[in-house]
C-alpha positions as CSV (number, residue, x, y, z in Angstrom):
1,X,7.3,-22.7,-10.2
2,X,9.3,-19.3,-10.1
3,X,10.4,-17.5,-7.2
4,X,9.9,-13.8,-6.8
5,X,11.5,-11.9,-4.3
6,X,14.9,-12.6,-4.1
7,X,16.4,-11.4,-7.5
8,X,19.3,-9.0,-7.5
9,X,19.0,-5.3,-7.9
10,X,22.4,-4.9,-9.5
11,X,22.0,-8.0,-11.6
12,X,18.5,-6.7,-13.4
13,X,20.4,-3.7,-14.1
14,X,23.2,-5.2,-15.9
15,X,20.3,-7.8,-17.6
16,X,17.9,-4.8,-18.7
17,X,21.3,-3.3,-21.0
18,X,20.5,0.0,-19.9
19,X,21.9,2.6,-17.2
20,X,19.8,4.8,-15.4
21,X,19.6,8.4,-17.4
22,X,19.1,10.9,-15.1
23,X,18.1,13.4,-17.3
24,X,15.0,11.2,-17.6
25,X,14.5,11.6,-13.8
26,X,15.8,7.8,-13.4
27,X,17.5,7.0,-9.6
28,X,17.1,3.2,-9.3
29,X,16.6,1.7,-5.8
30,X,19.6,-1.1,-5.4
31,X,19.7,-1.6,-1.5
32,X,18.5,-5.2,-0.9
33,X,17.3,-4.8,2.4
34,X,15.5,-1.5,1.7
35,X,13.6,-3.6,-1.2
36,X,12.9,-6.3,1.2
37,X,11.2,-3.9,3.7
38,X,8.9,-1.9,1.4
39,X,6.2,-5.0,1.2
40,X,5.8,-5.0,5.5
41,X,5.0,-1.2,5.1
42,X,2.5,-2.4,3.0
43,X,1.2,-5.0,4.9
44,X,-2.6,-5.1,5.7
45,X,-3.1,-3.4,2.4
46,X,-5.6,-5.2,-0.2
47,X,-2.5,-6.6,-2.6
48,X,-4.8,-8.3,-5.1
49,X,-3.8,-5.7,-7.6
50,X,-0.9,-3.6,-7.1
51,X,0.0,-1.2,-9.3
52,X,4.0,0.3,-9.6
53,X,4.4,3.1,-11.1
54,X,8.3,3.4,-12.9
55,X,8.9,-0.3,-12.7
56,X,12.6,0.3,-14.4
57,X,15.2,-2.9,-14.3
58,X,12.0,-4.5,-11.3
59,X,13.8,-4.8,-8.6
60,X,10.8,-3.9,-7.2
61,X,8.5,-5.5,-9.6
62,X,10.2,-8.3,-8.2
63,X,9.4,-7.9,-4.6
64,X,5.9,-7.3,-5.7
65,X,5.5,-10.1,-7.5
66,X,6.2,-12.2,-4.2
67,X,3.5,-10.8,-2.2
68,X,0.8,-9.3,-4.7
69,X,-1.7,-11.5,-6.6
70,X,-1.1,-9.6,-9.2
71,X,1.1,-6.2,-10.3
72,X,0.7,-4.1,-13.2
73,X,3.8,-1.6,-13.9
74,X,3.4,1.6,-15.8
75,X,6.7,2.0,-17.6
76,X,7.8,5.4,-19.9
77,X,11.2,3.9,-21.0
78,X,10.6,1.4,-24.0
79,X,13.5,-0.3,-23.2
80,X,12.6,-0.9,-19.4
81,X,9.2,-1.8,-20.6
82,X,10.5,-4.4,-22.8
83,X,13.0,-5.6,-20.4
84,X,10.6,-6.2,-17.4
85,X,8.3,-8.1,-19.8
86,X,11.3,-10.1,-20.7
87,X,12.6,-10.5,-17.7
88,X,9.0,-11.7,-15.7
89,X,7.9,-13.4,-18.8
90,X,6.4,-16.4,-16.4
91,X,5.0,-13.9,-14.5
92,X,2.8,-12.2,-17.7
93,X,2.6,-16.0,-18.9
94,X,0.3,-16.2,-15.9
95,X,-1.9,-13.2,-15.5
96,X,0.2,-12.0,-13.0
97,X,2.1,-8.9,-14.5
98,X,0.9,-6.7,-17.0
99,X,3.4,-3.9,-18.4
100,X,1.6,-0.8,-19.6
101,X,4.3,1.3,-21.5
102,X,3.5,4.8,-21.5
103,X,3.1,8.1,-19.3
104,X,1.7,7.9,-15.7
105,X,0.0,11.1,-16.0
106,X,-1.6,9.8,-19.5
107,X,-2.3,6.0,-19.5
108,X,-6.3,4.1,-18.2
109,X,-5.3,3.2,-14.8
110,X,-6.2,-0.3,-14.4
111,X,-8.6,-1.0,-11.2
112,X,-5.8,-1.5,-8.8
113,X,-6.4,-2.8,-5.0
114,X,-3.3,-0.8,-3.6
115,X,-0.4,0.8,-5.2
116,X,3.5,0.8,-4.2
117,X,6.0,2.6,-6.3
118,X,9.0,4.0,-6.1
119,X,8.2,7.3,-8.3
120,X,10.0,9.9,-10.9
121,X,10.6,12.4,-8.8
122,X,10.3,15.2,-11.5
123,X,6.5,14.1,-11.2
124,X,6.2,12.7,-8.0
125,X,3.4,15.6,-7.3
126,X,1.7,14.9,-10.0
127,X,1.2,11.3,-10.1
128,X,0.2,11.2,-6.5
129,X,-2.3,13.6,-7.0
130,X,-3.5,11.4,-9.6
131,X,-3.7,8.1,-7.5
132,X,-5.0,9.7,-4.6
133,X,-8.5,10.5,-5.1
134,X,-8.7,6.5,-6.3
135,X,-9.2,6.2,-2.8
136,X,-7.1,2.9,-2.2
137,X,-3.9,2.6,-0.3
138,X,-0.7,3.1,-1.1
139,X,3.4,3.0,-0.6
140,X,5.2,6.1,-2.6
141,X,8.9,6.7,-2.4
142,X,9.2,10.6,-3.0
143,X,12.2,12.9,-1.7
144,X,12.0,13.8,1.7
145,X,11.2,17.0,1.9
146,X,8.3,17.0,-0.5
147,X,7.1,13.4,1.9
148,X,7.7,15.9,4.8
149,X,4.8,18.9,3.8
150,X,2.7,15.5,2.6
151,X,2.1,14.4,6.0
152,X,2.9,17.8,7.8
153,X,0.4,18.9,10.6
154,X,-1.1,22.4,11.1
155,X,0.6,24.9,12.2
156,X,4.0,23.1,11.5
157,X,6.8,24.7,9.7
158,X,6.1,21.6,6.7
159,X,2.1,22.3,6.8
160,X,0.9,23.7,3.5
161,X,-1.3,23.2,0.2
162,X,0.6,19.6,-0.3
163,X,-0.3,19.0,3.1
164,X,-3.9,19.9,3.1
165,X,-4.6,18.4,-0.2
166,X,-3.2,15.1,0.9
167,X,-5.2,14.9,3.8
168,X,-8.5,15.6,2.0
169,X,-7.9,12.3,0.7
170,X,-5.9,10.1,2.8
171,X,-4.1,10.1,6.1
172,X,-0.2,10.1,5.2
173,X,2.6,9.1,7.5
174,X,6.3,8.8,6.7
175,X,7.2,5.0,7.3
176,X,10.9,5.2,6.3
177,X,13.5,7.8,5.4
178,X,15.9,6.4,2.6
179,X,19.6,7.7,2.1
180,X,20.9,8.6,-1.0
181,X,23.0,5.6,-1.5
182,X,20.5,3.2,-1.6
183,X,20.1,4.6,-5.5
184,X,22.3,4.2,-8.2
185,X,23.0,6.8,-9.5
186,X,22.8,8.8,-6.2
187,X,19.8,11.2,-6.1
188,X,21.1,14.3,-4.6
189,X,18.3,14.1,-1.9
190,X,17.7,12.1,1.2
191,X,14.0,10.3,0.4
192,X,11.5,9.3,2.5
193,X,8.7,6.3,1.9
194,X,4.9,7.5,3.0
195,X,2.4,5.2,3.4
196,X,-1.1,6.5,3.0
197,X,-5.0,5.4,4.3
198,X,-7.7,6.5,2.1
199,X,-10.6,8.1,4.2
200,X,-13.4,10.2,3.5
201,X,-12.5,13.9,5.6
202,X,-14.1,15.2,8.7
203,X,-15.5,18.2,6.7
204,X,-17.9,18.5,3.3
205,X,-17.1,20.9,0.9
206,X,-18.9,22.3,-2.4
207,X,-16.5,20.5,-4.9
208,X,-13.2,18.9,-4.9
209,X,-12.5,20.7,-8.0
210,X,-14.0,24.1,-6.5
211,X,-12.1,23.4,-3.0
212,X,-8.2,22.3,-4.8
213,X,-8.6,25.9,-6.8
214,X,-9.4,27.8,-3.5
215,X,-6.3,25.9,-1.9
216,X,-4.0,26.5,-4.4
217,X,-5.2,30.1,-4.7
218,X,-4.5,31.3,-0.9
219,X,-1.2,29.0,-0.5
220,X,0.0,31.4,-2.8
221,X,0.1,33.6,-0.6
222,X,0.7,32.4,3.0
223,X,2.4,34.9,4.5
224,X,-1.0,37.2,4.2
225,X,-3.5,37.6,6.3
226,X,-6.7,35.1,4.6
227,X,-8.3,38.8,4.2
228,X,-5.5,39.3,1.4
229,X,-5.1,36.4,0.4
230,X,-8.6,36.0,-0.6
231,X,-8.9,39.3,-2.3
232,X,-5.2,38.8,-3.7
233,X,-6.1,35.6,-5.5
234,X,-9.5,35.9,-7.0
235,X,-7.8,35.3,-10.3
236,X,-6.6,31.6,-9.3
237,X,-9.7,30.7,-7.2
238,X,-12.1,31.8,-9.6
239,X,-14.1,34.1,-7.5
240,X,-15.9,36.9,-9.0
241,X,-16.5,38.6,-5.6
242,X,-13.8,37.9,-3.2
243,X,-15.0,41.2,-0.7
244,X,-18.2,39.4,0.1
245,X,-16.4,36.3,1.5
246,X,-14.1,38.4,3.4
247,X,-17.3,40.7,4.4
248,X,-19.3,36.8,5.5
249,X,-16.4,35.3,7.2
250,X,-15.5,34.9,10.5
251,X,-12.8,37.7,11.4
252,X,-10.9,35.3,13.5
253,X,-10.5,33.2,10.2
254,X,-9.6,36.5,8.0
255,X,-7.4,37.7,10.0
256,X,-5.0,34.3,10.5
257,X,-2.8,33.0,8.0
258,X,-2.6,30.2,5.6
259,X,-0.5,28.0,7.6
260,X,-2.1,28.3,11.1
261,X,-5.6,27.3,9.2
262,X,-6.6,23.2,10.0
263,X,-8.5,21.4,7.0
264,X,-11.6,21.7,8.7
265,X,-11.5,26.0,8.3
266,X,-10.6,25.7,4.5
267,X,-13.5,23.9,4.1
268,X,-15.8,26.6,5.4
269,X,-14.4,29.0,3.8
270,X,-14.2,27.1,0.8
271,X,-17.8,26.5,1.2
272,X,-18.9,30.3,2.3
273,X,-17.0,31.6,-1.0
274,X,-18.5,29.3,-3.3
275,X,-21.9,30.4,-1.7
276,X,-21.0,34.2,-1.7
277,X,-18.0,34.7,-3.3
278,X,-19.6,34.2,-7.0
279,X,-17.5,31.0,-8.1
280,X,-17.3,31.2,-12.3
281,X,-18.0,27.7,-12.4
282,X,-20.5,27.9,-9.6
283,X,-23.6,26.3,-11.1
284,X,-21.5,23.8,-13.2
């Protein structure tokens, strides 16, 4: 029976016949004992079904293999792709690893129990924003500052749209900062590994579609007042009649800004502009 779990990081490098190109946003992890940690931070996670996204030479495909029931890696690089099928052929022999070579942001997502990846960073935002509203629980290596505004609280320097959005789907904690020299090549950031807990949020809004837009609209402005902000941004939000928001809305809201807002006040005002502020795509 093969082992999983113990293969080396260097050694599937020099196996897959390929360097990382970083021009391809490709920073393998290579510290043993950083790989041999990632599985406890996903301990009490449903591991039935793990999904990696960016498996590379699977160092930790490999890791994942020795705790998951099964894993199925989402792999851009041909080469990799080929290479980790190669490589784990036992393992897809079995049912137990499925390689899916293409684009994260473009590939069916299989129906995954949990997911733990170490990710591009180039489109770390993205592909989190992707996995996110799946609602299951998950292990994502990002750089640190972007983990940082992820799991920021109000009213914190960090606290922003990242930080707001995430929440809306998941409570996010940093579980481990990672240096630089536990890639090869070297990234030249420090990263950090954020473990997130789906959960539905304390608040309702109109639309998740409707509420992201209104975020992304008034984060563009943070350092107004939500009265200009509102008004400012009518042509991101969507709103036909930003005044009648700011006319309906609480003045102790209107007059604060962005970053001093919790979760829960987005929502309302999310709510009170889609019911006032003439959304276009209101009665979509």
């Amino acid at each position: 029976m093969t082992e999983y779990g113990n293969r080396d990081p260097d050694a599937l490098v020099r196996r897959a016949g390929k360097r990382a190109d970083t021009r391809q946003d490709q920073h393998f992890l290579v510290d043993d004992r950083v790989l041999d940690r990632i599985p406890s931070h996903a301990e009490g996670m449903d591991l039935r079904h793990v999904l990696e996204i960016g498996g590379g030479p699977g160092a930790l495909t490999d890791r994942l293999l020795a705790v998951a029931g099964r894993v199925t890696v989402v792999e851009r690089d041909p080469d990799f792709a080929a290479h980790l099928r190669e490589e784990f052929a036992d393992a897809v022999a079995a049912d137990r690893l499925t390689v899916v070579e293409g684009d994260a942001l473009d590939v069916d997502l299989p129906d995954f129990t949990a997911s733990v990846s170490n990710l591009p960073y180039g489109a770390s935002s993205e592909i989190a924003f992707r996995l996110l509203p799946e609602g299951k629980p998950m292990v994502l290596m990002f750089q640190q500052e972007f983990a940082e505004r992820m799991a920021a609280d109000p009213a914190t320097d960090d606290y922003g749209r990242l930080s707001v959005t995430a929440g809306h789907y998941a409570d996010a904690e940093i579980v481990e900062t990672v240096p630089r020299g536990a890639f090869d090549p070297q990234p030249r950031v420090t990263s950090a590994l954020v473990r997130t807990t789906p959960r539905e949020p304390d608040y309702e809004v109109p639309s998740d579609e409707f509420f992201m837009a209104f975020l992304k609209a008034v984060f563009t402005q943070r350092r107004k007042t939500m009265r200009n902000a509102v008004r400012n941004t009518a042509h991101i939000s969507g709103l036909r009649d930003p005044d009648a928001v700011v006319a309906a809305a609480d003045e102790s809201l209107m007059s604060a800004r962005a970053g001093k807002l919790t979760p829960a006040d987005f929502a309302d005002l999310a709510t009170l502009s889609y019911e006032v502020g003439e959304p276009e795509h209101g009665d979509d």
